[in-house]
C-alpha positions as CSV (number, residue, x, y, z in Angstrom):
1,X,3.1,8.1,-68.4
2,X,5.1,10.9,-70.2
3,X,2.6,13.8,-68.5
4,X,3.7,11.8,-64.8
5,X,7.1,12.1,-65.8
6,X,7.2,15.6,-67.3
7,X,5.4,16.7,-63.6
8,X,8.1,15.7,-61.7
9,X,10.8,17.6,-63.5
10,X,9.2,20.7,-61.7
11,X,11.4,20.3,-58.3
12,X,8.8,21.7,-56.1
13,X,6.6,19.1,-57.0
14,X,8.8,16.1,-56.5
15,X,10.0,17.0,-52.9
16,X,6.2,17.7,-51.9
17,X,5.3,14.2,-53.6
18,X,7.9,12.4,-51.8
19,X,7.2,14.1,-48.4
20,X,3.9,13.3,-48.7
21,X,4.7,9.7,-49.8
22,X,6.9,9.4,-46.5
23,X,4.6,11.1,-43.9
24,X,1.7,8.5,-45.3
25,X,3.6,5.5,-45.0
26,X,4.9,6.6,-41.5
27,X,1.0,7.1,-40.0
28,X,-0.2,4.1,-41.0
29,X,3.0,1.5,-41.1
30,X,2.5,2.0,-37.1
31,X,-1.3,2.2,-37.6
32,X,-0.9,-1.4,-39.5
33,X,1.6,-2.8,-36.8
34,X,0.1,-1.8,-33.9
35,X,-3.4,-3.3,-35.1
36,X,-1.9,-6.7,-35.9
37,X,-0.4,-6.4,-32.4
38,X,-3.7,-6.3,-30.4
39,X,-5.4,-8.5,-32.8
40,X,-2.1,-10.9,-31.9
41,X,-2.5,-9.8,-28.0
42,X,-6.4,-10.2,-27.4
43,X,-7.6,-12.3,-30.1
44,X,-11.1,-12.8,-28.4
45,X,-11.9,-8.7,-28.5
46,X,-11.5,-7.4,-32.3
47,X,-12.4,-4.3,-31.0
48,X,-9.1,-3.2,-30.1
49,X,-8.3,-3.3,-34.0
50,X,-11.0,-1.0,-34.3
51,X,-10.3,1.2,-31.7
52,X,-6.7,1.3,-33.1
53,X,-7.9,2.9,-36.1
54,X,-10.5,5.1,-35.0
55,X,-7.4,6.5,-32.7
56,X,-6.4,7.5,-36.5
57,X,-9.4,9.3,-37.9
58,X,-11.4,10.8,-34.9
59,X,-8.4,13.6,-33.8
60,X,-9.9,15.6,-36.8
61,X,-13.0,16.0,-34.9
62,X,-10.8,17.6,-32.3
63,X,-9.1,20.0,-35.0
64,X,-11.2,20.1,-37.7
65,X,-12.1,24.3,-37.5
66,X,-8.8,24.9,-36.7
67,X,-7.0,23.1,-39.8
68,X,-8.5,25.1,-42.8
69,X,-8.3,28.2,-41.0
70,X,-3.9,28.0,-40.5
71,X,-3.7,26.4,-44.0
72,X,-5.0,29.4,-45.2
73,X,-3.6,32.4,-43.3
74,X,-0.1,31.0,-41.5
75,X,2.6,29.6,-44.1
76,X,1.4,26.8,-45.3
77,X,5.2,25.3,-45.6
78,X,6.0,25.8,-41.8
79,X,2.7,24.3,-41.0
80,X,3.5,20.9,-43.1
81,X,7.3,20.6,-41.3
82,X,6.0,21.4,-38.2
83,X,3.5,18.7,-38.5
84,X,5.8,16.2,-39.4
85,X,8.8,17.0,-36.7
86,X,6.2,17.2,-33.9
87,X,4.6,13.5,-34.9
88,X,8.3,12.2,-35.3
89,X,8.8,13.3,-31.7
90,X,5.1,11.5,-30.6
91,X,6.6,8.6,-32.2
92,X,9.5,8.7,-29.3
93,X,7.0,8.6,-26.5
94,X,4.9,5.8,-28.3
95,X,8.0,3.6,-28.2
96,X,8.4,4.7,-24.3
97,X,4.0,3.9,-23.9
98,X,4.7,0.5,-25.3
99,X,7.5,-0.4,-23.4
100,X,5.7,0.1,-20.3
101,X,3.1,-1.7,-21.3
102,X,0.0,1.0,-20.7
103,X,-2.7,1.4,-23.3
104,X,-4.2,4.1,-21.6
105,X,-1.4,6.0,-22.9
106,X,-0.9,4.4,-25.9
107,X,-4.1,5.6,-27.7
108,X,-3.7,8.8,-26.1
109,X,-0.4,9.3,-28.0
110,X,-2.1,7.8,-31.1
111,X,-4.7,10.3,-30.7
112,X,-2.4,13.2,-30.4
113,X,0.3,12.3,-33.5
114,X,-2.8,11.9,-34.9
115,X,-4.4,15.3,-34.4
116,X,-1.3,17.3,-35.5
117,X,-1.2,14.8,-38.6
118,X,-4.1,16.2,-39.7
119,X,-2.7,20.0,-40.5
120,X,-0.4,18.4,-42.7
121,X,-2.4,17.5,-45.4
122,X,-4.6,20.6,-45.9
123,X,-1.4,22.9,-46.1
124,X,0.3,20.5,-48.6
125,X,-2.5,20.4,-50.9
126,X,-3.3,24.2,-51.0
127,X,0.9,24.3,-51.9
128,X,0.5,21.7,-54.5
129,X,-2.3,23.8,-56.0
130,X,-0.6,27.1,-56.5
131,X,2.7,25.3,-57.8
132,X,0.8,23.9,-60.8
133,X,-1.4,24.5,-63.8
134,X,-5.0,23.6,-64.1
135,X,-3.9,20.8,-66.8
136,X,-1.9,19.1,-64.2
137,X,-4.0,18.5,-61.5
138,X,-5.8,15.6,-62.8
139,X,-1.9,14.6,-63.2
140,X,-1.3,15.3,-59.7
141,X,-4.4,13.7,-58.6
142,X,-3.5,10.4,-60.6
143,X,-0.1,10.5,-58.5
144,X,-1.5,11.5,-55.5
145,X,-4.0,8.6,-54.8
146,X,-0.6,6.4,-55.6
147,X,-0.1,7.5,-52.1
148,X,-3.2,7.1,-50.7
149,X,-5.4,4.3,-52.0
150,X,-1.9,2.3,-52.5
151,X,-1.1,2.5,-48.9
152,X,-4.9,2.1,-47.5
153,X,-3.9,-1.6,-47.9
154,X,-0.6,-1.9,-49.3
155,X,0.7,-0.3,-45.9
156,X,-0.5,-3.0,-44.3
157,X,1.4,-5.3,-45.8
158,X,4.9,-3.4,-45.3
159,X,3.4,-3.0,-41.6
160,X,2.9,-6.3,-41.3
161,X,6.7,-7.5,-42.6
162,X,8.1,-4.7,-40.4
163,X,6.6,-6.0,-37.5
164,X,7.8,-9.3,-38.0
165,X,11.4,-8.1,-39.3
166,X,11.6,-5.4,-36.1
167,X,8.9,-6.1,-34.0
168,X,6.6,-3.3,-33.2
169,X,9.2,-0.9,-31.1
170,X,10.9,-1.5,-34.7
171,X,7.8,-0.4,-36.7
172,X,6.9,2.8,-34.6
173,X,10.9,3.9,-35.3
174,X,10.1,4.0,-38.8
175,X,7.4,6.0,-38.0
176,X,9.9,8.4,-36.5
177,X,12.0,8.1,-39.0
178,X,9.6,8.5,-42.3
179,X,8.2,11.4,-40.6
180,X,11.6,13.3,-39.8
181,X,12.8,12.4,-43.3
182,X,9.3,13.9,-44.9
183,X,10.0,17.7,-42.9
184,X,13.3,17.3,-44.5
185,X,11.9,16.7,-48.2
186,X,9.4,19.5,-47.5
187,X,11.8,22.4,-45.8
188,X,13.6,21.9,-49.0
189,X,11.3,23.1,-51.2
190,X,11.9,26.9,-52.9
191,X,8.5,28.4,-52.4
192,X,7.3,31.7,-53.5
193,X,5.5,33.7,-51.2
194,X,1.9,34.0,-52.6
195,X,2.1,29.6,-52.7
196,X,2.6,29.6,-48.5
197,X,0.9,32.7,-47.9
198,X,-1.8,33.6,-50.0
199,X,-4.0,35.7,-48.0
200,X,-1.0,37.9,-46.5
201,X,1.0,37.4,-43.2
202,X,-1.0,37.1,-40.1
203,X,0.4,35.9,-36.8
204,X,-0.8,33.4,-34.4
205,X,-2.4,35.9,-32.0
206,X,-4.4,37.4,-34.5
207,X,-5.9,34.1,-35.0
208,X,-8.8,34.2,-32.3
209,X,-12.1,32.7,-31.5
210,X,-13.6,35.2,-33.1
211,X,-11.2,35.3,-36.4
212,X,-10.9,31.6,-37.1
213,X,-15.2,31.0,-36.6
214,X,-15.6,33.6,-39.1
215,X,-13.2,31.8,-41.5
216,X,-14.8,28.7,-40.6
217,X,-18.2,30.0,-41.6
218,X,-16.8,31.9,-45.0
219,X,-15.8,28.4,-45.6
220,X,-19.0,26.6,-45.1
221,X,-20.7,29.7,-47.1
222,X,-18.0,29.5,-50.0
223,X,-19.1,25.2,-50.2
224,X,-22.7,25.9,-50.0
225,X,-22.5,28.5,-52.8
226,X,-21.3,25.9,-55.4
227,X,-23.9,22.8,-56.0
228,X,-21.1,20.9,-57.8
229,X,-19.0,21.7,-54.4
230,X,-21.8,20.4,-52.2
231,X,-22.8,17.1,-54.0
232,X,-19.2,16.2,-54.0
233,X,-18.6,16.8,-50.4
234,X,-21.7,14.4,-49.8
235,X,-20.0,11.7,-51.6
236,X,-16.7,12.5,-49.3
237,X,-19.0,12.2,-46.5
238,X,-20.3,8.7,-47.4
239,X,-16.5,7.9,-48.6
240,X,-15.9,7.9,-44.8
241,X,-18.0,4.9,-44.1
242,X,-16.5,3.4,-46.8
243,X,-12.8,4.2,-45.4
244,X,-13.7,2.9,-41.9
245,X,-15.0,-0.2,-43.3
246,X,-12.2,-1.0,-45.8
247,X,-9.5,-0.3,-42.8
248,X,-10.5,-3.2,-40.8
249,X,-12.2,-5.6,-43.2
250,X,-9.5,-7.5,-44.6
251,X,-7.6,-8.3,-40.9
252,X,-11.7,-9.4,-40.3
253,X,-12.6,-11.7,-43.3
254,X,-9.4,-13.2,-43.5
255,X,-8.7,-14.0,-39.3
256,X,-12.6,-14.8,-38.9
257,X,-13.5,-16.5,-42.3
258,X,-10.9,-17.3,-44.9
259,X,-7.9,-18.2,-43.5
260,X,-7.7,-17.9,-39.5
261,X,-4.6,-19.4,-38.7
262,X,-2.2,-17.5,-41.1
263,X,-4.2,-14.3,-42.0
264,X,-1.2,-12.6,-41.0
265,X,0.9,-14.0,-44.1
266,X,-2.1,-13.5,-46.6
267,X,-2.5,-10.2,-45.5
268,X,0.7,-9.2,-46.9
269,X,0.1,-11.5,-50.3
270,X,-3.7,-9.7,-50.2
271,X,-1.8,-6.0,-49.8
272,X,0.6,-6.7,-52.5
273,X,-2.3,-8.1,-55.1
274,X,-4.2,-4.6,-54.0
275,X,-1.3,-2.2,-54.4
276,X,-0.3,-4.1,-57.8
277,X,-3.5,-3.6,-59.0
278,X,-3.8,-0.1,-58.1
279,X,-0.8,1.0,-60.1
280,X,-2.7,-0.2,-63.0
281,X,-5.5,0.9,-62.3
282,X,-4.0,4.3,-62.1
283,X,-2.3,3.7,-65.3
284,X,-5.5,2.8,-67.0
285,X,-7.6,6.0,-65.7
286,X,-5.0,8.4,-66.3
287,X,-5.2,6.9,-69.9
288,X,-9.1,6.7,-70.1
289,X,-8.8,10.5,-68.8
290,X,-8.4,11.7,-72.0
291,X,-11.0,10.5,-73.1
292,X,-13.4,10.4,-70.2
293,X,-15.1,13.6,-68.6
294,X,-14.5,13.2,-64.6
295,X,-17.5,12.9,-63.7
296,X,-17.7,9.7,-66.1
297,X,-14.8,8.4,-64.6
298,X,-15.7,8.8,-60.7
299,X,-19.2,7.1,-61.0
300,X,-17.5,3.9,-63.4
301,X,-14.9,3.7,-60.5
302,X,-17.9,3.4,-57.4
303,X,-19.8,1.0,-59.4
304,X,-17.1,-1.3,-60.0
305,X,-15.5,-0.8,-56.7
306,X,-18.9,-1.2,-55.0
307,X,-19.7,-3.8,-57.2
308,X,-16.9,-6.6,-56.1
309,X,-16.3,-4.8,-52.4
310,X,-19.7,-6.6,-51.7
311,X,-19.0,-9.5,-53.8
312,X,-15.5,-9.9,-51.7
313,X,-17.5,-10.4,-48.6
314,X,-19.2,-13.9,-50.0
315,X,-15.6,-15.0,-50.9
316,X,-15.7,-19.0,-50.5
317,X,-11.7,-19.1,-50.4
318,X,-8.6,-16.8,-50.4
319,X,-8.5,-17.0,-54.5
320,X,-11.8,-15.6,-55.1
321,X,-11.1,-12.8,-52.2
322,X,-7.8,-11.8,-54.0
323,X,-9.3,-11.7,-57.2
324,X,-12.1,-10.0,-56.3
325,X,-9.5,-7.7,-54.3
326,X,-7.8,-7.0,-57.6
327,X,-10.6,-5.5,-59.0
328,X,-11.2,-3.2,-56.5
329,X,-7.9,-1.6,-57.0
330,X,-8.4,-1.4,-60.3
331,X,-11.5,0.6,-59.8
332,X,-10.6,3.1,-56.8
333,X,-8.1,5.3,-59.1
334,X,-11.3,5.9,-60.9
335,X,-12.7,7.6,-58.3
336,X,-9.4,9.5,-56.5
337,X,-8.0,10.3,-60.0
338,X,-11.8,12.0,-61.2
339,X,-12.2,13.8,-57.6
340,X,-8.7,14.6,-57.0
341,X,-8.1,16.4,-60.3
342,X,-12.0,18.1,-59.8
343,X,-11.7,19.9,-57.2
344,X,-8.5,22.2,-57.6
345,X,-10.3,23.3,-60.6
346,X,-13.5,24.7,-58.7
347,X,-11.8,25.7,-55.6
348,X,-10.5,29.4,-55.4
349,X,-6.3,28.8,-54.2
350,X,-7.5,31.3,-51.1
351,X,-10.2,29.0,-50.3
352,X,-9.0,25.6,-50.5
353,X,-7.3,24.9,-47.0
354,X,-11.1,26.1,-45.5
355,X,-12.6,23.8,-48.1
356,X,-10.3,21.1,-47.0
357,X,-11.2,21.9,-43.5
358,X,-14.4,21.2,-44.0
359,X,-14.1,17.6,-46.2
360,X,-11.9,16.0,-44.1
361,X,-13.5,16.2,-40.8
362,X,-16.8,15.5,-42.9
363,X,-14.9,12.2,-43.6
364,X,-13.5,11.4,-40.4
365,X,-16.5,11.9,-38.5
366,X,-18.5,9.1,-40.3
367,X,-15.3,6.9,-40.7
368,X,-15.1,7.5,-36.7
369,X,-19.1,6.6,-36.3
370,X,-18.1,3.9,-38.0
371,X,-15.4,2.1,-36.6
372,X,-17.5,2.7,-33.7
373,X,-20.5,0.7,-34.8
374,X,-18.4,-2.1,-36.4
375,X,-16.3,-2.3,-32.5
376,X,-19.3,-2.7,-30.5
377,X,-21.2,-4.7,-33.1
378,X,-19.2,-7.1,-35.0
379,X,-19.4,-10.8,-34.0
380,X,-22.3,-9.6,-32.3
381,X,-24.8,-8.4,-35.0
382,X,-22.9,-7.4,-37.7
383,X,-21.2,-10.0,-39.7
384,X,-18.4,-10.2,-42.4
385,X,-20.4,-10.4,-45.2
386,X,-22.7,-7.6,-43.8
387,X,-19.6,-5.2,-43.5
388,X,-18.3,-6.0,-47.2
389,X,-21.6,-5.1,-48.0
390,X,-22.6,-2.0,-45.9
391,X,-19.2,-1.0,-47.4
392,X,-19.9,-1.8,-51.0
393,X,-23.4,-0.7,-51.1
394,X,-22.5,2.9,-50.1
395,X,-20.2,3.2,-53.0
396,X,-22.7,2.1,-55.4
397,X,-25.1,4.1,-53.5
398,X,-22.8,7.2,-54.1
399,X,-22.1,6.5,-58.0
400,X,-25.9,6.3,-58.3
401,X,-26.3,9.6,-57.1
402,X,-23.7,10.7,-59.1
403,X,-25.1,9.6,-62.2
404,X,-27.8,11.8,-61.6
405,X,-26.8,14.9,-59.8
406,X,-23.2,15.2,-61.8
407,X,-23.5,15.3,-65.6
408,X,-25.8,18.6,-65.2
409,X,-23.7,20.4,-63.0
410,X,-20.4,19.6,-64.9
411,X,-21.8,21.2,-67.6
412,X,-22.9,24.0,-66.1
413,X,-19.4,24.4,-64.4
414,X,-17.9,23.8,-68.1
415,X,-20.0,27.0,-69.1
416,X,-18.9,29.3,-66.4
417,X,-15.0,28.2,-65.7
418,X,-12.5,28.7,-68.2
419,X,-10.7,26.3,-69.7
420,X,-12.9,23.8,-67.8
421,X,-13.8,22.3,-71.2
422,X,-10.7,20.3,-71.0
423,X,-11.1,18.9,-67.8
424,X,-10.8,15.4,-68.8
425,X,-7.0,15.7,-70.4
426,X,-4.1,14.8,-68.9
C-alpha cells in the first residue's frame, strides 16, 4: 500500500490514473445500461445484449493499424484528449438515436464512440511508461487493472443503478460527462516532450499508406523478434474469448438460470461482491509480488480464475454463484498485475504504442468472434454452463501453457535485461 501511495505523489501519474478511471467508467456505464435495456425491451432475443457489446470491441478491427502507428509518431497527449472530447460529443447524438427510437443508428454511434475509444488507450499507456521507472510498473499495473478488471463487472452494477436512478438518456449523459471530465484530467498533465513524442514531430500528412504499413509491419517484426513477446500476445489473444464471455455471462446465468425475475437487483449485489473482491485481490498480489516472479503470479491467477469461472456455471443458487464470483476476483489481479507490470519492461518506450496496436485488436477480434458465436448460438446450442466453461477452460488452458513456455524465457529475459532480476518487487 505505501509503494500505491508513494506513485501517486508523482502528479503526472495521478491525473493520467484518474482520466483513465473516468474514460473507463464512461464506455461501459452506457455499455451496461444500454444492455440491460434490450435485454428489458426484447426479452425473447438475448442477442441484442450480445450485439450491444460486440458494438464495444469489434471498432478495433476497423482501427487497429492505425492506433499504434499515431501513438507512436503524433503526441500522444493530444491523441488521448481528442479521444475523449470526440466520444463525449458521440455521447450527444446517442441520446438524440435513442430518443427517436432507431437502432440502426444506435449501434452505429456505438460503433463509432467506440472506434475513436480505442486510440485512447494505446497513447495513455506509452505516456504512463515514459513518466515512470521500471520498479513502478508492476505498481502501475496493480493500479491499473483497479480500472479494468473492477469495472468489467463492477460497472455493471453502477450501470445498472444509474439506469434505474436516471433511466438510460440519464446513463448515456454520464457518459458524456465522464468522458469530458477525463480530457480535462489529461490536458492537465505537464508532459515533457520525449514522453508525447518520442520518435520526433511528424504531421498527419506524412502519415500515409505507405508510412503507417511500414510501421505496422516494424511492429509485427519488433513482436515476433522477442519469444517472451509472442507467447504473451497468445495468451492476450485467448484473453479475448475470455473477455467476450465474462461480458455477457452474468446478465445470462442469472436472467436464464439463477434468478430470472430479479437478475437485475442481483446483478448489482453480484458486481459489488466482484469489485470487493477484486480490491483484495489486488492487495494480496501486489503483496505476494515481492515475493513471486511474474510469471508465477499470472499462471496461479488463470488457474484459479479458470478454476471457479467453470465451476460458477454449475451454480445450484445465487450463494454458491457469488461465492464462486468472489474467487474469481480474487484471482484476475494475478494475472493483470503479472502481465501489466511484464510488458513495460520488455517493450522499447518507441515501440510500445505499435506493440499495443497489435494486442488489442488481437484481443478484440476473438472477443468479437465471440460474442458472435454466443448471439447466434445461445439458447440454441450453447448453454450456460457450456459458456462458463468454454470461458473457464481457456484460462486454464492459457496458465497451462504458461507453465511451460514461461519460466524458460523469464530467465533468459532476466539474463539479457538489466535490472530485470527484480522484476517481482514492488
Amino acid at each position: 500500500m505505501r509503494n500505491m501511495m508513494e506513485i501517486f505523489k508523482k502528479p503526472n501519474y495521478s491525473l493520467l490514473f484518474w482520466s483513465s478511471f473516468t474514460s473507463t467508467m464512461g464506455s461501459i456505464v452506457g455499455i451496461a445500461a444500454l444492455m440491460l435495456y434490450l435485454l428489458d425491451r426484447y426479452t425473447d432475443q438475448p442477442f441484442y445484449a450480445a450485439l450491444t457489446e460486440l458494438m464495444y470491441s469489434l471498432p478495433t478491427l476497423a482501427v487497429f493499424f492505425l492506433v499504434g502507428v499515431l501513438a507512436d509518431r503524433m503526441d500522444r497527449q493530444k491523441i488521448a484528449v481528442y479521444s475523449d472530447v470526440i466520444c463525449a460529443v458521440l455521447s450527444l447524438a446517442l441520446m438524440g438515436a435513442i430518443y427517436i427510437d432507431w437502432m440502426p443508428l444506435v449501434f452505429a454511434l456505438l460503433f463509432l464512440r467506440s472506434a475513436v475509444s480505442k486510440f485512447f488507450h494505446p497513447a495513455q499507456a506509452a505516456i504512463i511508461q515514459g513518466i515512470l521507472t521500471k520498479d513502478e510498473y508492476t505498481v502501475a499495473a496493480g493500479l491499473n487493472q483497479m480500472t479494468s478488471s473492477l469495472f468489467m463487472l463492477f460497472g455493471n452494477a453502477l450501470g445498472i443503478f444509474i439506469y434505474w436512478t436516471v433511466g438510460l438518456q440519464g446513463a448515456i449523459f454520464v457518459c458524456f460527462v465522464t468522458y469530458m471530465v477525463s480530457a480535462i484530467l489529461i490536458h492537465a498533465c505537464k508532459l515533457e516532450e520525449n514522453v508525447v513524442l518520442p520518435n520526433g514531430r511528424h504531421k498527419l500528412n506524412q502519415l500515409n499508406v505507405r508510412f503507417v504499413a511500414n510501421d505496422f509491419k516494424d511492429g509485427m517484426l519488433y513482436i515476433l523478434k522477442n519469444p517472451l513477446l509472442v507467447y504473451l500476445i497468445i495468451g492476450f489473444f485467448v484473453f479475448g474469448i475470455v473477455n467476450g464471455g465474462l461480458s455477457v455471462m452474468p446478465a445470462y446465468i442469472l436472467k436464464y438460470k439463477l434468478a430470472p425475475t430479479d437478475y437485475e437487483q442481483l446483478m448489482m449485489v453480484m458486481g459489488v461482491v466482484f469489485g470487493i473482491s477484486v480490491m483484495v485481490g489486488s492487495i494480496v498480489a501486489s503483496m505476494l509480488a515481492k515475493k513471486l516472479k511474474l510469471y508465477q503470479m499470472v499462471i496461479i491467477g488463470l488457474s484459479i480464475s479458470g478454476a471457479f469461472v467453470v465451476a460458477s456455471g454449475y451454480s445450484p443458487d445465487m450463494y454458491y454463484y457469488l461465492a464462486f464470483t468472489a474467487l474469481i476476483g480474487l484471482g484476475l489481479p494475478f494475472v493483470n498485475i503479472g502481465i501489466g507490470g511484464w510488458l513495460p519492461r520488455i517493450v522499447d518506450p518507441k515501440m510500445m504504442g505499435r506493440v499495443q496496436g497489435w494486442i488489442t485488436p488481437l484481443m478484440m477480434l476473438s472477443q468479437s468472434v465471440t460474442l458472435g458465436v454466443i448471439a447466434l448460438t445461445f439458447q440454441k446450442i450453447l448453454t450456460v454452463e457450456g459458456l462458463h466453461l468454454l470461458v473457464g477452460g481457456c484460462l486454464m488452458f492459457v496458465g497451462l501453457f504458461y507453465m511451460f513456455t514461461l519460466p524458460k524465457l523469464a530467465t533468459e529475459e532476466e539474463e539479457t535485461t538489466d535490472g530485470l532480476e527484480n522484476s517481482a518487487s514492488v
